[in-house]
N, C-alpha and C positions, 0 to 999 in steps of 0.2 A: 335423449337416451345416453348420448355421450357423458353430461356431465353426473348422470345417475351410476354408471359403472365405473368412473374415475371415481366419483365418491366411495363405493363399495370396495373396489383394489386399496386406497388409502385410509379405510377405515379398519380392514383384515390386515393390513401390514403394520397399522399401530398397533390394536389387539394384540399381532402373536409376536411384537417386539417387547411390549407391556409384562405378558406370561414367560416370554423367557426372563426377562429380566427378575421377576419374581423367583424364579429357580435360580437364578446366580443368586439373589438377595439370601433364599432358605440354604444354600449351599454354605454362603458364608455365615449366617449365624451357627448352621451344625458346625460345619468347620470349628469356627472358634471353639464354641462349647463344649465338642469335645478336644480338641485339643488343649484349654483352660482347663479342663478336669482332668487330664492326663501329668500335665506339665506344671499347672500349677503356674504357667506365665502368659504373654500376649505374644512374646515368641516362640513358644512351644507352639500356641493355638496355631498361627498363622504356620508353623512347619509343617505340623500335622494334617491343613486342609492344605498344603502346598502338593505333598508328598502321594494323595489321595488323586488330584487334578493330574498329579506325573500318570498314575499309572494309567487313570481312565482314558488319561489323552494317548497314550501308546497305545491302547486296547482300539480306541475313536479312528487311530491314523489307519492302522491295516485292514480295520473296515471301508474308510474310506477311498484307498485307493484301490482293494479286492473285491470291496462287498457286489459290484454292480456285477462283474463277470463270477460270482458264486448265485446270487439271486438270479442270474438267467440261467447258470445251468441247472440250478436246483428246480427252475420251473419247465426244464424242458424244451428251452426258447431255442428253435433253429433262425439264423439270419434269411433272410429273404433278399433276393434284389429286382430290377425291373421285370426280366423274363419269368421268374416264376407267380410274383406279385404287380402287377404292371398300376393297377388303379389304387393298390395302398399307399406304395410307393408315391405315387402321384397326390395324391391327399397329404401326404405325410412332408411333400415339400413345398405343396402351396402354404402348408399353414407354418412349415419354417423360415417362410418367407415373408411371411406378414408378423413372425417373431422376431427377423431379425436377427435368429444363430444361425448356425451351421446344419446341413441335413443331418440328422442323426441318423446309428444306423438303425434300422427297423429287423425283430424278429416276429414270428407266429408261435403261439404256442396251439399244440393240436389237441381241444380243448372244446365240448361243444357248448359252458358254458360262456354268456358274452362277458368281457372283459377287459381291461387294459393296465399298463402300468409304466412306468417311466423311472429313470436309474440314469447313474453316471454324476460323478462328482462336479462339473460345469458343462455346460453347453458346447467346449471343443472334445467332449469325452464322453457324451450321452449318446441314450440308447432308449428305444420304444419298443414296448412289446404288446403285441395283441394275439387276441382268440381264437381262432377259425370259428366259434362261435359268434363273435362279435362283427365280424365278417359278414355271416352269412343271416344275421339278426337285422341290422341296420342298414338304411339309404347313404348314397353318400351325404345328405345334410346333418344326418344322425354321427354318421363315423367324423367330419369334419368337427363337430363340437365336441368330441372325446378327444381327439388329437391334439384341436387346439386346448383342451383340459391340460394332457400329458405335456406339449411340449410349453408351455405356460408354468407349466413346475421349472421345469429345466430355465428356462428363461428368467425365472423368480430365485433361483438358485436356491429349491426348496431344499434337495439332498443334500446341501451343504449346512441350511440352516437346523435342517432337523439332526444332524451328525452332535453339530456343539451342542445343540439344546441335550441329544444324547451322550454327549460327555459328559453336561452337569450333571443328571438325571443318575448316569452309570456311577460316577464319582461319591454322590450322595449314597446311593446304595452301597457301593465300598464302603465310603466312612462308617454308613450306620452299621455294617453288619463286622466291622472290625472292633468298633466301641461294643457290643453285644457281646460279642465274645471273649475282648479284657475283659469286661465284667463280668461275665458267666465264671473265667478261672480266676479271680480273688484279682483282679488288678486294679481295681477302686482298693478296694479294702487294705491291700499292702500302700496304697498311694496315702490315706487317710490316716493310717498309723504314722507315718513319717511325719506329715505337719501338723503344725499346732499354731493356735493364736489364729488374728485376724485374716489372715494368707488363708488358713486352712478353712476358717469356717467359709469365706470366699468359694473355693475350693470343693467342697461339701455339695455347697447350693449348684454352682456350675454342672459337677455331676449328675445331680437328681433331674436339672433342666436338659444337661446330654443325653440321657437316658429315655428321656419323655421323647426329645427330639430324635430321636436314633428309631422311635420306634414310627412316630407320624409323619416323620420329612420324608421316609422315600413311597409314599402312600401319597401324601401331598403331591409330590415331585412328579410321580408319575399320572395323577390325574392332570397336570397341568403340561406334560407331555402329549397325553393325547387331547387335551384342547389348544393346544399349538397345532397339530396335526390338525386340526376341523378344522381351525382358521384357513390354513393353507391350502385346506378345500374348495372353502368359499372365494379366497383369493386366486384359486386356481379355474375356477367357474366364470369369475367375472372377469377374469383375464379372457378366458376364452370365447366370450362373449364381444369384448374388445378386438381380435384377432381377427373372428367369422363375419361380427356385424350380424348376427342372427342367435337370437338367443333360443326361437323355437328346436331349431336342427338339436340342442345340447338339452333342451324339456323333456323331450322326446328320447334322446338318448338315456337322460337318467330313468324315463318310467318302465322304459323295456325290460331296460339291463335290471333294477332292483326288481321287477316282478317276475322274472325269470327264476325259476326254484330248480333248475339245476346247480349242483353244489360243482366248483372250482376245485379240484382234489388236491392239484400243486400246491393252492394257497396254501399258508398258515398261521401262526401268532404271529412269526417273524419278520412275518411280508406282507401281512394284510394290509397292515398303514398303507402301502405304496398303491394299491389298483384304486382304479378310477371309483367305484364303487365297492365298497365292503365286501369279500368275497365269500364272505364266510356268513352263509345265513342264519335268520334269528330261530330255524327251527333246527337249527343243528345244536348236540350236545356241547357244542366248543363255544357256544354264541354268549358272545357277556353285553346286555347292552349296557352295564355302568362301565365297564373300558372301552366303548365303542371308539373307531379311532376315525371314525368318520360321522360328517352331519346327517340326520334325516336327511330322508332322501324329500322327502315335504316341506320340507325349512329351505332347501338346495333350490327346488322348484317354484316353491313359490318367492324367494329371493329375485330369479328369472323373472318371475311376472311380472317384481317390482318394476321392472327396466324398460317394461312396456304398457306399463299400465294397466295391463289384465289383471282383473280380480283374481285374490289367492283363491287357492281349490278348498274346497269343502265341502261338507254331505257325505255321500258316499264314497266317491272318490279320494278326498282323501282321508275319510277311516281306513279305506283298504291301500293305500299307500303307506300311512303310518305304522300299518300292522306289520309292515317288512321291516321294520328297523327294530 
């Protein structure tokens, strides 16, 4: 089993290493593109996606060092300690212990759908937050493989990875919707009258491909945002399988929690990425499954079986597992 879930951690860390790099790769040809249609040079290009990375990256920093303490209060999260939580608490430091960090601190949100989520920009700064739902849902072998899910992000420095991937992703969308609207008030058109000759027709073509790009890259961009996010699902499942040494306790936790059709009201677009499973279900008016920013919860589980040899689910079972996603 070991060398089956070290393969699985090393196969999701190359993947959503692979996709980010993809979005710095699409970042720089928009960059260029339009900055060549702007500028007219290889130095303008490279200013103008310089300039784009400035601001997305100051927009990235204050999320990062705020975002964890505005996501718990936005969700309502009170801190917890042993007396009032005595067996969370307890879970919550066996399985930081076989990670390796620091105890985080742990809140509840009062909440009676089950759920969980995990914040804080490294492992001396994180924080776990759970449901009284999810509490009063799950065994401890069930809460032990959601924990070890959560603090396995924190340990993967998923918050941090997903920040830069969201500074490219933020960046890109600035550039395209700054190029869109030079060109909406005549700022091609006045650029195109000034040059001539082979610079201009250069210039011309540049344009028509910044323009294509301006309109597909942040489309792209952010499909490939929330497939980083899945990976780091999957990598955060087989970590935590790693952690417990029991992958049933974590099978079992995903089939509850996704068959659960009480809706998580705190969630939102903004924070759904972060809970252990998708909080936002497929029969609510908000549910998109092409932006889904999480795996099948069927692909999630039966992944798990991989690691023990059990046959994947099918038949019934999992049509009506597949129907929640």
């Amino acid at each position: 089993m070991a060398d089956t879930f070290y393969n699985q951690i090393g196969a999701n860390k190359r993947n959503s290493l692979l996709l980010a790099l993809f979005v710095m790769f699409l970042f720089g040809v928009l960059g260029f593109a339009i900055g060549y249609a702007i500028a007219g040079s290889v130095p303008g290009a490279l200013g103008v996606a310089g300039v784009a990375l400035l601001f997305g990256g100051l927009a990235a920093v204050g999320s990062y060092f705020g975002g964890d303490s505005l996501v718990l209060s936005v969700s309502g999260a009170k801190e917890v300690d042993e007396t009032s939580a005595p067996q969370l608490l307890n879970v919550v430091r066996e399985m930081a212990i076989a990670a390796n960090i620091p105890m985080p601190k742990v809140y509840v949100i009062d909440d009676t759908a089950p759920n969980a989520f995990a914040t804080g920009r490294d492992p001396k700064h994180a924080s776990v937050a759970i449901t009284t739902g999810l509490l009063e849902k799950l065994d401890r072998e069930e809460l032990q493989g959601v924990m070890g899910h959560e603090l396995s992000h924190v340990r993967n420095f998923d918050i941090r990875f997903a920040t830069i991937v969201g500074v490219l992703v933020g960046s890109i969308a600035l550039m395209a919707d700054f190029f869109l609207r030079f060109t909406f008030w005549g700022g091609g058109r006045r650029s195109n009258n000034r040059d001539s000759g082979g610079g201009g027709g250069l210039q011309a073509i540049m344009f028509v491909v910044a323009i294509v790009l301006s309109i597909l890259a942040p489309i792209a961009a952010r499909l490939v945002q929330l497939a980083v996010n899945r990976q780091r699902e999957y990598l955060a499942d087989a970590s935590s399988i790693q952690l417990t040494r029991n992958p049933y306790g974590l099978e079992r936790a995903l089939a509850k929690i996704s068959a659960d059709t009480e809706v998580l009201e705190v969630a939102n677009r903004a924070t759904q990425h972060m809970y252990f499973t998708n909080p936002i279900k497929k029969f609510e008016e908000r549910s998109s499954g092409l932006f889904s920013t999480h795996p099948a919860t069927l692909d999630r589980i039966n992944r798990l079986r991989d690691l023990t040899g059990d046959q994947p689910l099918d038949g019934a079972e999992a049509a009506q597992l597949a129907g929640l996603d």
